[in-house]
N, C-alpha and C positions, 0 to 999 in steps of 0.2 A: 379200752386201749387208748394210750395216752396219745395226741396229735405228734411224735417223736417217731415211735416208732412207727405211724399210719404214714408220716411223709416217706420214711425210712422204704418203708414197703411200694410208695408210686413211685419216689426213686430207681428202685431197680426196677420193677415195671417202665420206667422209662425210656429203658435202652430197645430200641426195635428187637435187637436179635432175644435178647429176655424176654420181649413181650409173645414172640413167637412162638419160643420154648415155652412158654408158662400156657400160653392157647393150645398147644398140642397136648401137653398133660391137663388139661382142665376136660379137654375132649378124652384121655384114657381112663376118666374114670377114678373111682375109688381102690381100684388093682395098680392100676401107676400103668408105666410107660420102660421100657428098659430104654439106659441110654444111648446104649446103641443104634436101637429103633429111632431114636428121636434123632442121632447122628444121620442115620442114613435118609429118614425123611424130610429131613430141615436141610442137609448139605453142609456141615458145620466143624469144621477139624477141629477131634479129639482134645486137645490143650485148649481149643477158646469156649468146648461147649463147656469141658469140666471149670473153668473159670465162670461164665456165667450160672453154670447149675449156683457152687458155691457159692454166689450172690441172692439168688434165687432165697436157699436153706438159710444163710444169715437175716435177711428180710421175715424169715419166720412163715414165708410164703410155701415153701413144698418140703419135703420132710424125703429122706434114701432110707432102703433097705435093701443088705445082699440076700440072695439068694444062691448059694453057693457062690459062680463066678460073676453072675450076672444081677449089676448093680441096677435098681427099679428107682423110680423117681414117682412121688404121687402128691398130690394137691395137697397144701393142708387148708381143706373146706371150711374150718370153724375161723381159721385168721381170715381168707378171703371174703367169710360174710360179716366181721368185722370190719373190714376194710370200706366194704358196699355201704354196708350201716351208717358208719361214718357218714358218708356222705349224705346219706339217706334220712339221717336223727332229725336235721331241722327242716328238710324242704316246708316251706310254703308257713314257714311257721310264724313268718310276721303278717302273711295274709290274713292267717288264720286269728292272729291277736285280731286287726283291724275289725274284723265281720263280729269278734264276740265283744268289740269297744263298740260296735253300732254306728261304723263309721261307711 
């Protein structure tokens, strides 16, 4: 994943009320969250949650599916361990030069 889209994605991760939403569905699992449920447990009026969902799915971060009437919201797992990764690729990784320089 190129650094474009990874900022793209702490971007909307940025905003408290998104970071909220996106910890709720990361606790519902690989079934997702309906967004009503996520309405009613965050406290979040209907126009600004569907506004931050849609930030959410553009980031590449959570993925919808209907089910008949009722819209589900679920992680998408493989961009989020992308994103960690990221961060993750070079820890310690000039330490690690130093100790095999013999320094």
């Amino acid at each position: 994943m190129d650094i474009e889209n990874i900022a793209k994605a702490f971007k909307e991760l940025g905003h408290p009320t998104r970071l909220a939403i996106f910890r709720r569905l990361v606790k519902s699992g690989l079934q997702g969250i309906s967004v009503g449920t996520v309405q009613d447990e965050l406290d979040i009026p209907g126009s600004t949650l569907s506004h931050h969902i849609s930030s959410l799915a553009s980031a590449g971060l959570i993925k919808q599916r209907r089910e008949g009437r009722i819209l589900y919201c679920v992680v998408e797992y493989a961009r989020l361990l992308e994103v960690i990764n990221f961060l993750q690729r070079d820890c310690c990784a000039d330490e690690l030069l130093s100790e095999s320089a013999g320094e």
